[in-house]
C-alpha positions in Angstrom: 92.4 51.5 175.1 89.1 53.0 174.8 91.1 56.5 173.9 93.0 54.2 171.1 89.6 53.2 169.2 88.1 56.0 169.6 90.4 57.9 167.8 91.0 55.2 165.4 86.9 55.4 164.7 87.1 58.8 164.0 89.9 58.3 161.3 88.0 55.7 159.5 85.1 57.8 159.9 86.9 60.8 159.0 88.9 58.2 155.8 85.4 56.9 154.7 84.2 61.1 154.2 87.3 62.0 152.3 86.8 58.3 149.9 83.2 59.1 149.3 83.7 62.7 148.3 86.7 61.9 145.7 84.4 59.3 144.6 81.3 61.8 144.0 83.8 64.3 142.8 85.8 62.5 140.4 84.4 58.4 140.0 80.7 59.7 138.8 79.2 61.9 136.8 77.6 63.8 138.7 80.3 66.6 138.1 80.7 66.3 134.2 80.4 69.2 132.0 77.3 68.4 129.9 76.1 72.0 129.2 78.7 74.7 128.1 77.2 78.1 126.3 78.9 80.5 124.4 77.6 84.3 124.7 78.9 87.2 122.2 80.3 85.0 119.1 78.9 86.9 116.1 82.4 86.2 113.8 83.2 83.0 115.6 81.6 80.0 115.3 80.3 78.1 118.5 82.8 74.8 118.3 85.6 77.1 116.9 85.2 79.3 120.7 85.0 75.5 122.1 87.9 74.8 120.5 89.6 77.7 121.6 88.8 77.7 125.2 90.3 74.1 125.6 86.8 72.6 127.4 85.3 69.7 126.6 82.0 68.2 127.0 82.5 65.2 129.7 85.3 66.9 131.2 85.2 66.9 135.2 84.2 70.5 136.2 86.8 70.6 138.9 89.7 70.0 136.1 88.7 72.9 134.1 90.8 75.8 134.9 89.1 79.0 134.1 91.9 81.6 134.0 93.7 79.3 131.5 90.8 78.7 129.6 90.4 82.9 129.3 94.0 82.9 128.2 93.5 80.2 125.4 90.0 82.6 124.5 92.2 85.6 123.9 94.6 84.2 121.8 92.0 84.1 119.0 92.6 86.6 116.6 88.8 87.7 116.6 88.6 87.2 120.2 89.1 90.4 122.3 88.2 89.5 126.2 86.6 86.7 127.7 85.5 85.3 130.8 84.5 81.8 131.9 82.4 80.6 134.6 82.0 77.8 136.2 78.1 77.1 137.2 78.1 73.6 139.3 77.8 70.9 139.3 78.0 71.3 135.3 78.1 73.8 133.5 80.3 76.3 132.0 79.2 79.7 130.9 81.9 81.7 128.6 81.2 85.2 127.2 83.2 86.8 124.4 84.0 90.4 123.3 85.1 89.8 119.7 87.3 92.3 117.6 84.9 94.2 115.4 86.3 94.1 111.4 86.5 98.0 110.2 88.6 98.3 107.4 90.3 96.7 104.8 93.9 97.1 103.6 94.4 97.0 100.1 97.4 97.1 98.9 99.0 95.1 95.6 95.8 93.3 95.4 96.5 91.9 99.2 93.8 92.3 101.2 93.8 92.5 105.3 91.3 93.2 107.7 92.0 95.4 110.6 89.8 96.0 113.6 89.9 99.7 115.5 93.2 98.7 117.3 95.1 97.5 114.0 95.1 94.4 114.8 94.7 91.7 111.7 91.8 89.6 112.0 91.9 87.9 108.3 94.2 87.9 105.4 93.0 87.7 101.7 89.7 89.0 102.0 87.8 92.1 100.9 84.3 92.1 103.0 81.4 93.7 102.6 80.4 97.4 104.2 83.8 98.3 105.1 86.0 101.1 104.8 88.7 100.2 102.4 92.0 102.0 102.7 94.0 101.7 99.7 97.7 102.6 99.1 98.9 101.6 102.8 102.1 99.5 101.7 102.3 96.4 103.8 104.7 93.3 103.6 105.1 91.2 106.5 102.3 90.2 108.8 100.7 88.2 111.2 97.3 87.7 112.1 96.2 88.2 115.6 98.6 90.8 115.9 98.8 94.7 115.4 100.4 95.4 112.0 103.2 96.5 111.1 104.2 99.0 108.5 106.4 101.9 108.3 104.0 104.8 108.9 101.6 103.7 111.9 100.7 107.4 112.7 98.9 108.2 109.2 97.1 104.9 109.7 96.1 105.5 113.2 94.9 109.0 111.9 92.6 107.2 109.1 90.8 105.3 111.6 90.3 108.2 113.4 89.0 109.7 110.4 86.5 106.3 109.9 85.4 106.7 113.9 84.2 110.5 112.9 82.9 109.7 109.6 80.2 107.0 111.3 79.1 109.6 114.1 78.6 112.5 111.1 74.9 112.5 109.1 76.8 111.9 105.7 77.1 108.7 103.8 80.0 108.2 102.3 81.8 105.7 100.2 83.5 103.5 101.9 87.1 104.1 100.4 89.8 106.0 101.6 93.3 107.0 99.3 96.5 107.8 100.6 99.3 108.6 98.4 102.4 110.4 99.3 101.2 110.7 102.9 98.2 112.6 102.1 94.4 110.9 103.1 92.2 111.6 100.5 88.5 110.8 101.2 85.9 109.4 98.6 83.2 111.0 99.5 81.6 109.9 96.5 82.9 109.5 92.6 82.8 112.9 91.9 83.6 114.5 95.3 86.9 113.9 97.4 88.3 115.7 100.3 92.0 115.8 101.0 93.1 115.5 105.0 97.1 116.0 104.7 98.8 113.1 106.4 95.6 113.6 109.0 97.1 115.6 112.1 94.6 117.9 114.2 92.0 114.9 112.1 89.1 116.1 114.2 89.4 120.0 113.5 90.0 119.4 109.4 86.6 117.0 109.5 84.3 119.5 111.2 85.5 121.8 108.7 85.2 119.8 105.6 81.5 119.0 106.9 80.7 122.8 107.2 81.9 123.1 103.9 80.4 120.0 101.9 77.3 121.1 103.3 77.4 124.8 101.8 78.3 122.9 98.6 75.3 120.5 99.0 72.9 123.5 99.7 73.8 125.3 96.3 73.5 122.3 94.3 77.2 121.4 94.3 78.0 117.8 93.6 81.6 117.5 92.4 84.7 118.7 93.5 87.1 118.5 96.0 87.8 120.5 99.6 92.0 120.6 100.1 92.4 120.8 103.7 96.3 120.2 103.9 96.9 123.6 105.0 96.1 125.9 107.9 93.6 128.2 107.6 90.3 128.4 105.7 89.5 125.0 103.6 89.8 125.2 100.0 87.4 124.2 97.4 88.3 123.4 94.3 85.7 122.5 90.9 87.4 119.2 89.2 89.1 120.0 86.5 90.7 122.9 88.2 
C-alpha cells in the first residue's frame, strides 16, 4: 500500500512538472518572439527579409524552425545565404549574405540585372554604377535564377573581364559591346579595346593595360587595341 502511493505521488508529482512546463512553454509569454533583428540587408528591406524568413513577432520561440526559415531566406532572389538563431527565451537573430548587383543586360531595350554568378536579381531596370553589357541576346527568364542564353561561356568571360577591370588602376566606362562573339570594351568614347570572344581573358587584359598605358604616356587618347589574335596586341588610330 505504502509502495502504491508512493509511486502514485511521484507521478502526480512527476504530471504536475510536465503541466507547469507546457504551460510556461507554450500558455505564457514568456517565450514569444518580441525582438527579431536582421543583419546584412543592404538591397532588402527589413519586413521584406521578415517576410521572407516566415517569423513572426508573437510567435512561440519553440515553433520557429530555423533550418526552414534559412530555406525560405534563400529563396529570395537577392538573398545569397542565411542563418537564423534562436537567442531565448525571445529572440531571433538572422544574418544575410545578399547577391551583389554587377551588371546590367541590355538587350532590345530589356534590361536585367545579374549578380557575379548570373543569377537575375531584377528585371526592367538600368541602375546606377554598373557595368552594362549590351548586345547579349536574351528571351526567356526568371528571376532568382541563373540565366539562360545561348552562349554562357562569352558571358562568363565578360564578368571575368569586369572582376579584373575593378582590381586594375584604370577607370573605365562602365559599358561593355559584344557583337559577333567579340567583347569590345569602352574604355572611354574615344578608346575601345577588343578581347575576341574573351578566352585566355586574364593574359589579353594585362596586355591591353601594358599597352593603354604606353598610349597614355605619349599623349594617346583615341584608338583602339585589337587583341583577338595571338601574339603582340595591335593598336590601331580610329579611322584606320
Amino acid at each position: 500500500m505504502r509502495r502504491t502511493l508512493k509511486i502514485l505521488t511521484r507521478l502526480i508529482f512527476v504530471g504536475t512538472i510536465v503541466v507547469l512546463g507546457y504551460l510556461i512553454l507554450f500558455k505564457t509569454n514568456f517565450f514569444l518572439v518580441d525582438n527579431i533583428t536582421i543583419v546584412g540587408n543592404t538591397y532588402v528591406p527589413y519586413e521584406e527579409a521578415l517576410e521572407a524568413a516566415g517569423i513572426d513577432h508573437g510567435e512561440n520561440i519553440f515553433t520557429v524552425n530555423a533550418g526552414n526559415s534559412v530555406e525560405l531566406l534563400k529563396k529570395h532572389p537577392r538573398i545569397r545565404l542565411a542563418k537564423v538563431k534562436k537567442k531565448y527565451p525571445k529572440t531571433i537573430e538572422i544574418e544575410i549574405v545578399e547577391r551583389e548587383p554587377l551588371v546590367v543586360l541590355e538587350y532590345s531595350s530589356k534590361y536585367l540585372v545579374l549578380d557575379r554568378e548570373l543569377i537575375v536579381l531584377e528585371a526592367g531596370s538600368n541602375e546606377d554604377a554598373l557595368y552594362i553589357i549590351n548586345g547579349i541576346e536574351f528571351n526567356n527568364f526568371t528571376v532568382g535564377k541563373k540565366i539562360d542564353i545561348d552562349n554562357t561561356k562569352i558571358l562568363e568571360n565578360t564578368i571575368s573581364l569586369i572582376e579584373l577591370i575593378e582590381k586594375s588602376h584604370i577607370e573605365f566606362m562602365p559599358m561593355i559591346l559584344i557583337k559577333d562573339d567579340i567583347v569590345e570594351l569602352m574604355v572611354t568614347e574615344k578608346f575601345r579595346a577588343k578581347f575576341g570572344k574573351g578566352n585566355n581573358i586574364e593574359a589579353k587584359f594585362n596586355s591591353f593595360l601594358d599597352v593603354y598605358d604606353d598610349c597614355r604616356n605619349v599623349g594617346i587618347d583615341t584608338g583602339l587595341i585589337d587583341l583577338r589574335f595571338k601574339g603582340v596586341p595591335i593598336y590601331k588610330p580610329f579611322g584606320e
